[in-house]
Biotite code that builds the C-alpha atoms (Angstrom):
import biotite.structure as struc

atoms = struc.array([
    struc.Atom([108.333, 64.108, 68.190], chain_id="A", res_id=1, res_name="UNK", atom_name="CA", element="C"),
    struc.Atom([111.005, 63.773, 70.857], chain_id="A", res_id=2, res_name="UNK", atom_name="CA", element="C"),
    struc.Atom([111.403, 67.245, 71.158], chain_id="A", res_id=3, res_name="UNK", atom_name="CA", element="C"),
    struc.Atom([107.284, 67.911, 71.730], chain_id="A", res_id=4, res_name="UNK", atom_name="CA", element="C"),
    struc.Atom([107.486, 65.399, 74.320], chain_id="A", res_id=5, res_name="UNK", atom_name="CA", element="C"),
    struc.Atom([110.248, 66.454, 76.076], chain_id="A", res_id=6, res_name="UNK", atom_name="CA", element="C"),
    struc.Atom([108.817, 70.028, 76.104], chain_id="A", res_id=7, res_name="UNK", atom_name="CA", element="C"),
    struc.Atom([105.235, 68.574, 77.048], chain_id="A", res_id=8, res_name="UNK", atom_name="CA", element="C"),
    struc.Atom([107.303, 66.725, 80.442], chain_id="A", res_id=9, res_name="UNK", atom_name="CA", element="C"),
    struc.Atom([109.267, 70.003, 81.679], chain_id="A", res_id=10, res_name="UNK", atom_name="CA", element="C"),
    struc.Atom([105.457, 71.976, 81.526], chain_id="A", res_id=11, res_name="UNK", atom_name="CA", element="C"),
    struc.Atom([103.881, 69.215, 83.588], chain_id="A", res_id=12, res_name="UNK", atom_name="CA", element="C"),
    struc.Atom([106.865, 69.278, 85.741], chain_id="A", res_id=13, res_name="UNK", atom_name="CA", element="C"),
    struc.Atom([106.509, 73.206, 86.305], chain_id="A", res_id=14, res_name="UNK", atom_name="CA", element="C"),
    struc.Atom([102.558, 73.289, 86.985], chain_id="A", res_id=15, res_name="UNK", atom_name="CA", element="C"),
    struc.Atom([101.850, 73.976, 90.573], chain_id="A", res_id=16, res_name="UNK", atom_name="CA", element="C"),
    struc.Atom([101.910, 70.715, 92.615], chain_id="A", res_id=17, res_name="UNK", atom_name="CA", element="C"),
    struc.Atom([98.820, 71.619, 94.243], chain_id="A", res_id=18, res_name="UNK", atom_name="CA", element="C"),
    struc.Atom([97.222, 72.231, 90.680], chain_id="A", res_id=19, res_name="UNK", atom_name="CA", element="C"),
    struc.Atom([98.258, 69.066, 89.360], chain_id="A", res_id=20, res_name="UNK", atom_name="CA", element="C"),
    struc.Atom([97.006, 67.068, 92.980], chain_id="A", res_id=21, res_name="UNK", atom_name="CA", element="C"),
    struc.Atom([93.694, 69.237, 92.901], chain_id="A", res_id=22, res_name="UNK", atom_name="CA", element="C"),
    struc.Atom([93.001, 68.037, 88.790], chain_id="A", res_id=23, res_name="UNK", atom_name="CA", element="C"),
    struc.Atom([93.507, 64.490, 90.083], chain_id="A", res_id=24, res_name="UNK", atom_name="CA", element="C"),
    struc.Atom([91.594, 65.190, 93.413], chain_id="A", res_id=25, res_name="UNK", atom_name="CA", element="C"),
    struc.Atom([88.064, 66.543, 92.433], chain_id="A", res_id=26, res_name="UNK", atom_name="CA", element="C"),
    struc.Atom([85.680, 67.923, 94.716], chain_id="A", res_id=27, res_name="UNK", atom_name="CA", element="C"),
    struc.Atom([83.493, 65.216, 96.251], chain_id="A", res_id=28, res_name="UNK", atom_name="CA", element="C"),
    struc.Atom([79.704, 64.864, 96.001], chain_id="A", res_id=29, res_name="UNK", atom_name="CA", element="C"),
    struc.Atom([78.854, 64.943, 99.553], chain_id="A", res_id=30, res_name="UNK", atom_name="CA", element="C"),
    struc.Atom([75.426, 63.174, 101.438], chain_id="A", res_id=31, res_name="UNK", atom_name="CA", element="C"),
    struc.Atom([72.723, 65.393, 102.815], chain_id="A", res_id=32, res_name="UNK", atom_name="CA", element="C"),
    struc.Atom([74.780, 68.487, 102.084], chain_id="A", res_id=33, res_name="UNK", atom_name="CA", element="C"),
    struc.Atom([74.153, 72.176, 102.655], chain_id="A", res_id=34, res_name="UNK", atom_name="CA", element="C"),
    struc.Atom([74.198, 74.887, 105.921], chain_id="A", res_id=35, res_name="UNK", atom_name="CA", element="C"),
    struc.Atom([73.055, 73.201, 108.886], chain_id="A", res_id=36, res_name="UNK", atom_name="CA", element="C"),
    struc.Atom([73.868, 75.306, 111.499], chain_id="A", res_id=37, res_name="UNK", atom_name="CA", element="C"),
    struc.Atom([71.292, 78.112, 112.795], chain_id="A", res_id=38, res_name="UNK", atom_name="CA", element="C"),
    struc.Atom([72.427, 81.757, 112.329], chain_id="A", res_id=39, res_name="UNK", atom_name="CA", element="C"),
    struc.Atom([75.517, 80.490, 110.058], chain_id="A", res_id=40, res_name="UNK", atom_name="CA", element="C"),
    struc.Atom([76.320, 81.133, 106.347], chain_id="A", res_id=41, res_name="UNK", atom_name="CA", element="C"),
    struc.Atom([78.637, 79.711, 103.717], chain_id="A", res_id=42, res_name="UNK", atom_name="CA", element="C"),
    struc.Atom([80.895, 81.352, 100.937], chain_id="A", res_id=43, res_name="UNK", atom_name="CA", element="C"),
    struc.Atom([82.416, 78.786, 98.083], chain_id="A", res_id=44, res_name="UNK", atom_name="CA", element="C"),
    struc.Atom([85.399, 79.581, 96.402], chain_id="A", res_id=45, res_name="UNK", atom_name="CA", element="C"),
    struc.Atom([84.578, 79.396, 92.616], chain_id="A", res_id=46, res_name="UNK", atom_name="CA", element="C"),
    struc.Atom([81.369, 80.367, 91.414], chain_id="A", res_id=47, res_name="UNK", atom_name="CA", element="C"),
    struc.Atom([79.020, 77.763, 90.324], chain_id="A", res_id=48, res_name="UNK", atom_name="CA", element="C"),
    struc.Atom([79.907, 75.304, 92.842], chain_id="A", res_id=49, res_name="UNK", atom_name="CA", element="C"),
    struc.Atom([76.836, 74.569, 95.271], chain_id="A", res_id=50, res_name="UNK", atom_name="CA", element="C"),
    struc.Atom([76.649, 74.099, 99.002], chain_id="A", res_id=51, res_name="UNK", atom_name="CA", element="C"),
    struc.Atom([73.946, 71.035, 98.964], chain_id="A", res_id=52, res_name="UNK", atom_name="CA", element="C"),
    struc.Atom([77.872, 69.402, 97.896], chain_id="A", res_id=53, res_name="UNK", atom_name="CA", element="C"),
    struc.Atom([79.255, 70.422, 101.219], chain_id="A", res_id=54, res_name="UNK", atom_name="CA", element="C"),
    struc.Atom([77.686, 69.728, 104.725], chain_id="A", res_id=55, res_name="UNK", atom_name="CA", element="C"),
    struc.Atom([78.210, 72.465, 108.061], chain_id="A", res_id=56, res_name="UNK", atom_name="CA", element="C"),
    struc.Atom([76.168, 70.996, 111.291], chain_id="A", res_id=57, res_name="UNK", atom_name="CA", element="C"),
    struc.Atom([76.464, 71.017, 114.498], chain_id="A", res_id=58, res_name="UNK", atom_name="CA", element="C"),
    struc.Atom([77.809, 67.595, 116.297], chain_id="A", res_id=59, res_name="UNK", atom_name="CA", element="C"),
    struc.Atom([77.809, 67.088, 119.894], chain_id="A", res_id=60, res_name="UNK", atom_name="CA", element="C"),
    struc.Atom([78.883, 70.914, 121.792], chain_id="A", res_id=61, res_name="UNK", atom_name="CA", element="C"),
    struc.Atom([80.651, 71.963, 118.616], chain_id="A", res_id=62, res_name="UNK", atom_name="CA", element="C"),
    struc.Atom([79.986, 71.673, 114.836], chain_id="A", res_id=63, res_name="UNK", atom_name="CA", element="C"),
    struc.Atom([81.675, 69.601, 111.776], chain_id="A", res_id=64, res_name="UNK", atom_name="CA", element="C"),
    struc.Atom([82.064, 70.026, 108.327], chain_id="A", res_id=65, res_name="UNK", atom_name="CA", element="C"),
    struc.Atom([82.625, 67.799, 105.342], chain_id="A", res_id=66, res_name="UNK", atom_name="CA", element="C"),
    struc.Atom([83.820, 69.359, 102.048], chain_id="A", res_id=67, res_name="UNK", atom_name="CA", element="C"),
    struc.Atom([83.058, 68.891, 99.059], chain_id="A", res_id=68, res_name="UNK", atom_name="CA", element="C"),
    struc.Atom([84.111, 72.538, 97.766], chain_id="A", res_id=69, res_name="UNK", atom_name="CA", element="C"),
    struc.Atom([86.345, 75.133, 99.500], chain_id="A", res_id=70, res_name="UNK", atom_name="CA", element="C"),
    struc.Atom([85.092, 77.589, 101.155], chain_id="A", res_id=71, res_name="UNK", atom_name="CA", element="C"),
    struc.Atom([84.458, 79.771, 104.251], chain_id="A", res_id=72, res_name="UNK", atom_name="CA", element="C"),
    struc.Atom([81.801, 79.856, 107.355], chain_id="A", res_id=73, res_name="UNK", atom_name="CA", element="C"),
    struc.Atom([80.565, 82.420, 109.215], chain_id="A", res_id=74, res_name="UNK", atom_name="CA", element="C"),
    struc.Atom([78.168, 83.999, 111.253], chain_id="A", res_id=75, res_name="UNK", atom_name="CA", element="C"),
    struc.Atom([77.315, 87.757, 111.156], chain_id="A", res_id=76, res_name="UNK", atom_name="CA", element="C"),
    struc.Atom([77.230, 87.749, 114.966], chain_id="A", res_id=77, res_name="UNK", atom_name="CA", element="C"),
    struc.Atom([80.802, 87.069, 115.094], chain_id="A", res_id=78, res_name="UNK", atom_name="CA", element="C"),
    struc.Atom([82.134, 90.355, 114.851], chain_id="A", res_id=79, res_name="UNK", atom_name="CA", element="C"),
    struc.Atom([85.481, 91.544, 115.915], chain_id="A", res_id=80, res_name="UNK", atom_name="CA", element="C"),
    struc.Atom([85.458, 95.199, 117.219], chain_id="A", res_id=81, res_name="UNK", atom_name="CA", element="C"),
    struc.Atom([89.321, 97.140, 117.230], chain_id="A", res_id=82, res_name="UNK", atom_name="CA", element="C"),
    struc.Atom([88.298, 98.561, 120.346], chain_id="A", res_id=83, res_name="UNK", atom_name="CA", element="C"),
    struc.Atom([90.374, 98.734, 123.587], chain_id="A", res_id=84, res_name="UNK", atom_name="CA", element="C"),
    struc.Atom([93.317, 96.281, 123.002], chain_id="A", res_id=85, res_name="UNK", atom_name="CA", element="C"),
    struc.Atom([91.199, 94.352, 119.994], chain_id="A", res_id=86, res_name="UNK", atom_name="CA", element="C"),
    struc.Atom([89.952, 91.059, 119.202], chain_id="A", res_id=87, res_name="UNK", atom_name="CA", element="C"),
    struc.Atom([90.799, 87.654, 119.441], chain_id="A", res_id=88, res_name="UNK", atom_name="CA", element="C"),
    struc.Atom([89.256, 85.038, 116.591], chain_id="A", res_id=89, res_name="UNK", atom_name="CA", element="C"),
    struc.Atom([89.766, 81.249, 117.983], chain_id="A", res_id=90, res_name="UNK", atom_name="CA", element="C"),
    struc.Atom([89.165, 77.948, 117.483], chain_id="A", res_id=91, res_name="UNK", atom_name="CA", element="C"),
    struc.Atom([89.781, 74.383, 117.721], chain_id="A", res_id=92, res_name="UNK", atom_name="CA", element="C"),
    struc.Atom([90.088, 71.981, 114.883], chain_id="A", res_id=93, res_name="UNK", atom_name="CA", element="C"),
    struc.Atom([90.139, 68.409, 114.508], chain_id="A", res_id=94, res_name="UNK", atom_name="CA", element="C"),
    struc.Atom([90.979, 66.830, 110.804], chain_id="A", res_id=95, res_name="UNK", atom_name="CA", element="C"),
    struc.Atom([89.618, 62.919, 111.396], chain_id="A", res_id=96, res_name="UNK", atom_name="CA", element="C"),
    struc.Atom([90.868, 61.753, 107.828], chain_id="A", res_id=97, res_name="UNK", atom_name="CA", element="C"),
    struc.Atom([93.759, 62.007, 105.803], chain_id="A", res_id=98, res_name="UNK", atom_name="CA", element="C"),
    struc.Atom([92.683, 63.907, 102.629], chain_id="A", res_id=99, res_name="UNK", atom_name="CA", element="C"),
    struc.Atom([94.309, 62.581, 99.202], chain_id="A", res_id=100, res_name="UNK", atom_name="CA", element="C"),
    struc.Atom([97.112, 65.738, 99.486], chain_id="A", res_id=101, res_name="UNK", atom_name="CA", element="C"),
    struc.Atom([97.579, 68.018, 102.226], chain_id="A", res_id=102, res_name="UNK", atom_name="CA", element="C"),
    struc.Atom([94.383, 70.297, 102.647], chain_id="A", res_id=103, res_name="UNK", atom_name="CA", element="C"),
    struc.Atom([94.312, 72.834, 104.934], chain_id="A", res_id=104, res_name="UNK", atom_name="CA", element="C"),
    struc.Atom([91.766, 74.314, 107.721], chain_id="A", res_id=105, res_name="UNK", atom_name="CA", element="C"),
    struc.Atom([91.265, 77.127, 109.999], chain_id="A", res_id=106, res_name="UNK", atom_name="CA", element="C"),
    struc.Atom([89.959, 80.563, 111.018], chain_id="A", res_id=107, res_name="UNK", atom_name="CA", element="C"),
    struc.Atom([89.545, 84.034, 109.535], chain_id="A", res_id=108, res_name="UNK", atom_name="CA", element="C"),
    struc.Atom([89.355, 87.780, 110.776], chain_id="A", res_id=109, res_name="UNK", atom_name="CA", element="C"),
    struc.Atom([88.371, 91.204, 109.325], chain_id="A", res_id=110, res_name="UNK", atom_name="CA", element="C"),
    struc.Atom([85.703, 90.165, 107.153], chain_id="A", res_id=111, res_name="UNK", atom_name="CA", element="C"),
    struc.Atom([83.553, 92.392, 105.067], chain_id="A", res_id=112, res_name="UNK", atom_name="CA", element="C"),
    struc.Atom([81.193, 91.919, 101.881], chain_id="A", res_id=113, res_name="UNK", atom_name="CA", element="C"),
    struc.Atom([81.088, 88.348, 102.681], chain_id="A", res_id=114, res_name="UNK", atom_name="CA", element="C"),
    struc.Atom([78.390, 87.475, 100.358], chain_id="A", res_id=115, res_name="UNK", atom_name="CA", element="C"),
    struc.Atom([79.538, 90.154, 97.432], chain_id="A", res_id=116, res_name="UNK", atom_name="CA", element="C"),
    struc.Atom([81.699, 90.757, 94.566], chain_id="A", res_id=117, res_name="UNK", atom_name="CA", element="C"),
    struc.Atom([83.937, 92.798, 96.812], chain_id="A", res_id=118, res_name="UNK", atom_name="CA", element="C"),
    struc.Atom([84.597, 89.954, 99.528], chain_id="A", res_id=119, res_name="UNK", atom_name="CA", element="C"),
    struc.Atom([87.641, 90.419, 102.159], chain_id="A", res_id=120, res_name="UNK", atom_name="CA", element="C"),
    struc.Atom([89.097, 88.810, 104.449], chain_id="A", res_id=121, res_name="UNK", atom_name="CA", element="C"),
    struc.Atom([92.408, 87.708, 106.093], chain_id="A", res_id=122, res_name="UNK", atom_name="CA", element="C"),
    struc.Atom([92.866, 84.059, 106.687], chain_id="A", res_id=123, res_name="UNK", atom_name="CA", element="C"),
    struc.Atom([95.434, 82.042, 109.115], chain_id="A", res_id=124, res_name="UNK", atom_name="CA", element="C"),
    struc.Atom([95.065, 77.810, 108.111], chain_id="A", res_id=125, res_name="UNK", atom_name="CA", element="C"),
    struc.Atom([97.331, 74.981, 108.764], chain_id="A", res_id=126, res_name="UNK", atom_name="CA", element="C"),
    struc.Atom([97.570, 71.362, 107.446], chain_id="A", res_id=127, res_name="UNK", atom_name="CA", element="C"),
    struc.Atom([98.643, 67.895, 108.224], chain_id="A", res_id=128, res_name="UNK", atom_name="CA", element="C"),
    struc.Atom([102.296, 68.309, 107.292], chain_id="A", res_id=129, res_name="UNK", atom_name="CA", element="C"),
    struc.Atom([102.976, 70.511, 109.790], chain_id="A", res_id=130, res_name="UNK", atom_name="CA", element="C"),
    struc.Atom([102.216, 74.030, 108.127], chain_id="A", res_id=131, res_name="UNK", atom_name="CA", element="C"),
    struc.Atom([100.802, 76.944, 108.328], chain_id="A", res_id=132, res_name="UNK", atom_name="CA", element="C"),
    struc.Atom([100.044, 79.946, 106.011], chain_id="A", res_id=133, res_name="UNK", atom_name="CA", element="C"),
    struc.Atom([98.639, 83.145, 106.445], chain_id="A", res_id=134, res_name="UNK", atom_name="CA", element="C"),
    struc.Atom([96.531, 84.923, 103.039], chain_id="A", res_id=135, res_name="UNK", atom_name="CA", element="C"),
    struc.Atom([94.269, 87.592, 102.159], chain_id="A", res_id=136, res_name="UNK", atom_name="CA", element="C"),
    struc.Atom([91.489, 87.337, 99.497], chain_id="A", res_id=137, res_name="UNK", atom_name="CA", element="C"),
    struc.Atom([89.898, 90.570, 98.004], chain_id="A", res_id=138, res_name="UNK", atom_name="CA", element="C"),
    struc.Atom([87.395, 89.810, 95.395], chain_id="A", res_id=139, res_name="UNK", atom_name="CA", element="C"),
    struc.Atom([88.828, 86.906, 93.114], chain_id="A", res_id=140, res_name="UNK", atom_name="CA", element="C"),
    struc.Atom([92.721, 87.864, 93.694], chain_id="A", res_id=141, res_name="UNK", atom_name="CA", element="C"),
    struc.Atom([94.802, 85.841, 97.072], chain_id="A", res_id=142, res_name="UNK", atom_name="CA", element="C"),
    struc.Atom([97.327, 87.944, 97.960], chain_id="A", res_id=143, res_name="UNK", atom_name="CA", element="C"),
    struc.Atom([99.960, 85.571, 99.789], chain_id="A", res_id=144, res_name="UNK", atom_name="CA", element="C"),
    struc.Atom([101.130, 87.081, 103.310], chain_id="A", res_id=145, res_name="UNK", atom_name="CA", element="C"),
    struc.Atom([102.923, 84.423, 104.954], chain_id="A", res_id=146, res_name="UNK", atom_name="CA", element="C"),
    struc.Atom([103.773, 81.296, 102.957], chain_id="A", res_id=147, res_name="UNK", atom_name="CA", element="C"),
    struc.Atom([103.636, 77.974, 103.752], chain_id="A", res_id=148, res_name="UNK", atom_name="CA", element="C"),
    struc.Atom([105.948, 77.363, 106.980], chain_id="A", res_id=149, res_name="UNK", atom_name="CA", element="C"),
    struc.Atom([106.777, 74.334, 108.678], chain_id="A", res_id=150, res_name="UNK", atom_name="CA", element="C"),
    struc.Atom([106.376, 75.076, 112.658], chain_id="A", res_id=151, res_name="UNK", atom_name="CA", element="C"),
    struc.Atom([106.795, 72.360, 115.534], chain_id="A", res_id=152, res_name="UNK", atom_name="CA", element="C"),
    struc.Atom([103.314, 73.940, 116.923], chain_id="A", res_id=153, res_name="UNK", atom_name="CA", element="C"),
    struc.Atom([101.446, 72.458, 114.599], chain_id="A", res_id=154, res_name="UNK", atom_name="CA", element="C"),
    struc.Atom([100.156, 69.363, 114.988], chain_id="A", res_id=155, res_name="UNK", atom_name="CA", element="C"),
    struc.Atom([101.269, 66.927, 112.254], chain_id="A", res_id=156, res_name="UNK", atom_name="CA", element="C"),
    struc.Atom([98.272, 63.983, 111.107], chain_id="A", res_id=157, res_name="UNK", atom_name="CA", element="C"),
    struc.Atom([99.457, 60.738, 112.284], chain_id="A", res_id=158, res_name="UNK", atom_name="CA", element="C"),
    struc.Atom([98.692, 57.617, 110.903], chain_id="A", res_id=159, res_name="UNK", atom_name="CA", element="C"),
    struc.Atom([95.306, 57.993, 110.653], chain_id="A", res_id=160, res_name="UNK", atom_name="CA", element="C"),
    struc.Atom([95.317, 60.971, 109.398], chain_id="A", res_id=161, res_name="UNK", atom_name="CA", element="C"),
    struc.Atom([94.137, 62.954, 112.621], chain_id="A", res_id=162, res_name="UNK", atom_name="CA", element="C"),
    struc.Atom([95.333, 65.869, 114.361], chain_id="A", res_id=163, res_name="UNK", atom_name="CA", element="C"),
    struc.Atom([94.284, 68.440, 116.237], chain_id="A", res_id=164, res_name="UNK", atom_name="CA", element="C"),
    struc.Atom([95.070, 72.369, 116.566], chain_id="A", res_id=165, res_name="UNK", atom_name="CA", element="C"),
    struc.Atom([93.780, 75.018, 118.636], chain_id="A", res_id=166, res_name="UNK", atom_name="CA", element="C"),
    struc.Atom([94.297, 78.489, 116.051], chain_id="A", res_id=167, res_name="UNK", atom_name="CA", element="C"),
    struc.Atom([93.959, 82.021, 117.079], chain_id="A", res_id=168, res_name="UNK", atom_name="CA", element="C"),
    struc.Atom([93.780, 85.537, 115.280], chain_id="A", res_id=169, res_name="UNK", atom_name="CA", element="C"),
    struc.Atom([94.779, 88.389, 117.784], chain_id="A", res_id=170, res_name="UNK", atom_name="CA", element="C"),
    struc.Atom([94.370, 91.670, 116.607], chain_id="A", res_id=171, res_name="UNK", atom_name="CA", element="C"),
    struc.Atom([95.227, 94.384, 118.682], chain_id="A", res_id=172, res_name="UNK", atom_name="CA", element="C"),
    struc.Atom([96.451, 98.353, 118.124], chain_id="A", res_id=173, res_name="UNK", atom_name="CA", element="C"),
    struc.Atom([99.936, 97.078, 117.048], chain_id="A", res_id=174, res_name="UNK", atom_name="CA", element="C"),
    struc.Atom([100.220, 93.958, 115.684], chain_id="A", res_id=175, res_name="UNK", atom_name="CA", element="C"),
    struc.Atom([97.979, 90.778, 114.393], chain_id="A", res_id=176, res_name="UNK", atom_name="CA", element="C"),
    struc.Atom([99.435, 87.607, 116.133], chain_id="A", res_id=177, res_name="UNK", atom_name="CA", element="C"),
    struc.Atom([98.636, 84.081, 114.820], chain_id="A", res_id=178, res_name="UNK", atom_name="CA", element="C"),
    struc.Atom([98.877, 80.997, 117.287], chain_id="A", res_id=179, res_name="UNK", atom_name="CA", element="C"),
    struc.Atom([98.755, 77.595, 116.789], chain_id="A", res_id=180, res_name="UNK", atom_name="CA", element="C"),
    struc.Atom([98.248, 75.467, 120.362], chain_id="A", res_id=181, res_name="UNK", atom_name="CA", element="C"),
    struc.Atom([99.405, 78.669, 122.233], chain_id="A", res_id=182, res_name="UNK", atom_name="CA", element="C"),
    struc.Atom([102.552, 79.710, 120.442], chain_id="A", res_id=183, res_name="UNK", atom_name="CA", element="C"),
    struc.Atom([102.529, 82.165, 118.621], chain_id="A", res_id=184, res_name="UNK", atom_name="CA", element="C"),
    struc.Atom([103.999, 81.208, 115.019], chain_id="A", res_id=185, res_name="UNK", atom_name="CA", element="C"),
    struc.Atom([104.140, 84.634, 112.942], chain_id="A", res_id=186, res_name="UNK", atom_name="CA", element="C"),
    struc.Atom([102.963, 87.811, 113.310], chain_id="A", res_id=187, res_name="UNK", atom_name="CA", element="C"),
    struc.Atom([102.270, 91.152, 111.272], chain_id="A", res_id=188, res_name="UNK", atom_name="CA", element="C"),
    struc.Atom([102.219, 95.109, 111.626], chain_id="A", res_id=189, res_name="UNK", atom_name="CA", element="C"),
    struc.Atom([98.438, 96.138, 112.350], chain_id="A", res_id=190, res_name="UNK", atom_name="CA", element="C"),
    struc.Atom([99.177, 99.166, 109.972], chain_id="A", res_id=191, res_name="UNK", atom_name="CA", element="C"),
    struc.Atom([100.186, 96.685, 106.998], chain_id="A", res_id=192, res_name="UNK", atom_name="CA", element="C"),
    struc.Atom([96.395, 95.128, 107.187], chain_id="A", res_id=193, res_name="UNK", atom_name="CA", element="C"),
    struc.Atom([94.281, 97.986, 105.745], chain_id="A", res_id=194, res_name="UNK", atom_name="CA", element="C"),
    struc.Atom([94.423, 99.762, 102.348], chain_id="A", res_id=195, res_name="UNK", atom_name="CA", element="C"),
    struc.Atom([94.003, 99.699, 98.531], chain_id="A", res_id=196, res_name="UNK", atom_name="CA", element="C"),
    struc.Atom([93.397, 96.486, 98.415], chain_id="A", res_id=197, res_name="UNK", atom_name="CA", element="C"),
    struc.Atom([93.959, 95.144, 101.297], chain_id="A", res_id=198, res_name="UNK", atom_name="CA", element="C"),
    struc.Atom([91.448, 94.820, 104.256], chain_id="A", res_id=199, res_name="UNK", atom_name="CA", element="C"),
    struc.Atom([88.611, 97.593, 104.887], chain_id="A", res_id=200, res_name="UNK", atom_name="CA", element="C"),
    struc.Atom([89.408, 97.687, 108.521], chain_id="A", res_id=201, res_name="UNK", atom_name="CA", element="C"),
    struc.Atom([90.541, 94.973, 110.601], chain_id="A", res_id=202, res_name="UNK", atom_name="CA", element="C"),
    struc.Atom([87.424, 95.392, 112.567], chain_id="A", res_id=203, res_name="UNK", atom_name="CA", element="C"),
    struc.Atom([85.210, 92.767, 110.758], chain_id="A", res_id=204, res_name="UNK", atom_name="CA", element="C"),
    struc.Atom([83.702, 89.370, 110.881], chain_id="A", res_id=205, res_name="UNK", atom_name="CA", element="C"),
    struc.Atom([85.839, 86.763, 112.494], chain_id="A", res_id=206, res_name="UNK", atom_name="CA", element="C"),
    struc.Atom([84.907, 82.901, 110.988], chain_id="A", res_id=207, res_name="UNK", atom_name="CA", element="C"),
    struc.Atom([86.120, 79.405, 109.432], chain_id="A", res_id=208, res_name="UNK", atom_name="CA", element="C"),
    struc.Atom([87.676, 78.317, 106.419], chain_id="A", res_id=209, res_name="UNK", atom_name="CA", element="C"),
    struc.Atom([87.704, 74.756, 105.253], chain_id="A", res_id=210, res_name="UNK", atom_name="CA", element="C"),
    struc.Atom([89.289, 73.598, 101.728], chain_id="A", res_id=211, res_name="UNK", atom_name="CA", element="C"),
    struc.Atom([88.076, 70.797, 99.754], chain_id="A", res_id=212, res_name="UNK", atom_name="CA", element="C"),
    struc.Atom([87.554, 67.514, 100.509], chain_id="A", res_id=213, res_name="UNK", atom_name="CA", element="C"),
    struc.Atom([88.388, 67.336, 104.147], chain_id="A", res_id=214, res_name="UNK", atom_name="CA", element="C"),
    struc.Atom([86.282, 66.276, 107.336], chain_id="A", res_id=215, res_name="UNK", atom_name="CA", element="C"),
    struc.Atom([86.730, 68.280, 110.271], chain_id="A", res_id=216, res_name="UNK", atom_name="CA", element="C"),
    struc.Atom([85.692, 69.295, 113.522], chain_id="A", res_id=217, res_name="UNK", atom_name="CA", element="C"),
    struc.Atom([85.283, 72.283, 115.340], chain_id="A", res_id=218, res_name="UNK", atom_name="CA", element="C"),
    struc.Atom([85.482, 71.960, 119.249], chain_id="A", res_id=219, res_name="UNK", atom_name="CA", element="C"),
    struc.Atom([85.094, 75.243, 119.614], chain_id="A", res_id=220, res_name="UNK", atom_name="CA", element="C"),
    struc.Atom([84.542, 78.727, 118.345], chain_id="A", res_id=221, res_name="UNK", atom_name="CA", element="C"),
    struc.Atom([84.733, 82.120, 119.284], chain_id="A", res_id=222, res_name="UNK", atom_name="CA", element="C"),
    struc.Atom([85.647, 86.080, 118.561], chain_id="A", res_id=223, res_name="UNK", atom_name="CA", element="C"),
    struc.Atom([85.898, 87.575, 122.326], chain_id="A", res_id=224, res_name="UNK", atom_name="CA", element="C"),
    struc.Atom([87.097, 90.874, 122.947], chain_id="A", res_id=225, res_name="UNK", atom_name="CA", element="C"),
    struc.Atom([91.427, 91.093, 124.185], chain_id="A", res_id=226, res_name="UNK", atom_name="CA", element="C"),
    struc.Atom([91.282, 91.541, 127.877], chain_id="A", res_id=227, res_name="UNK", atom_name="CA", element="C"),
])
């Protein structure tokens, strides 16, 4: 019996400590949900969830969202051309409440099949320790790009659990740069975004991606050509 417990410990102790923090921090049931904003669509992470359980309006000049599920925002509109010297994706984000566990924000570029079984995209987030990471998602499969990093540009959540960040996506001919309040934190060879399962071109739809349970809100948002 010792033995099965000990065993049953060192699993529980290897599990993923955002696994284990996600089982104990379920996706909230949130008031008056669903897509609020005109021209704007949603994309949740696991099939079956429902966006009436998230809320996306606009707030003042810019909009807000309150998760609920995981998931990404866009709006067809938003497209980023690799024309001339590119494209830049941008945004500012404001987290008003600590979430349970760190939770993570922020913008996306390239997108295509948005809707589909085939969905792509490569997405730059940070969170309230201080973080950032940089991923791609192709269908169900998250291909990790940059891990989490701890950078002094990010803005760390104080006591209140609010901070704010100003990210930006800048593809151009060379390389994809990712900024966090001007600086840029990381970057990666253009050539090493698109291929066999990576992105379809990094001309694409430029958006936001919000994971659960998290209120934030965007000041601002944007996908403007690189002068």
């Amino acid at each position: 019996m010792r033995r099965v417990m000990f065993a049953a410990a060192v699993i529980g102790a290897l599990l993923p400590v955002t696994a284990r923090a996600q089982d104990r921090d379920p996706d909230k049931n949130v008031a008056d949900g669903g897509v609020k904003v005109a021209g704007w669509e949603a994309r949740l992470d696991k099939a079956g969830q429902k966006e009436s359980n998230l809320k996306f309006y606009t707030m003042g000049r810019g909009m807000h969202v309150t998760t609920g599920p995981s998931g990404i925002f866009w709006n067809p509109s938003h497209m980023g051309q690799m024309t001339g010297k590119g494209y830049t994706v941008r945004g500012s984000f404001t987290q008003t409440k600590a979430p349970t566990h760190p939770e993570a924000y922020g913008i996306f570029a390239g997108g295509s099949d948005l809707g589909g079984d085939d969905v792509n995209y490569l997405y730059f987030i940070v969170r309230g320790d201080g973080k950032f990471m940089v991923n791609h998602r192709i269908g169900t499969e998250v291909h990790k790009m940059v891990p989490w990093t701890e950078n002094a540009a990010v803005a760390k959540q104080d006591s209140a659990g609010k901070a704010t960040n100003h990210l930006a996506i800048i593809a151009g001919p060379e390389k994809v740069s990712f900024t966090v309040n001007g600086k840029e934190v990381t970057s990666l060879p253009s050539t090493e975004m698109t291929g066999p399962m990576k992105l379809k071109s990094l001309s694409g739809i430029g958006g936001i991606r919000v994971n659960h349970n998290l209120d934030v809100h965007i000041g601002e948002f944007e996908v403007v050509a690189t002068k």
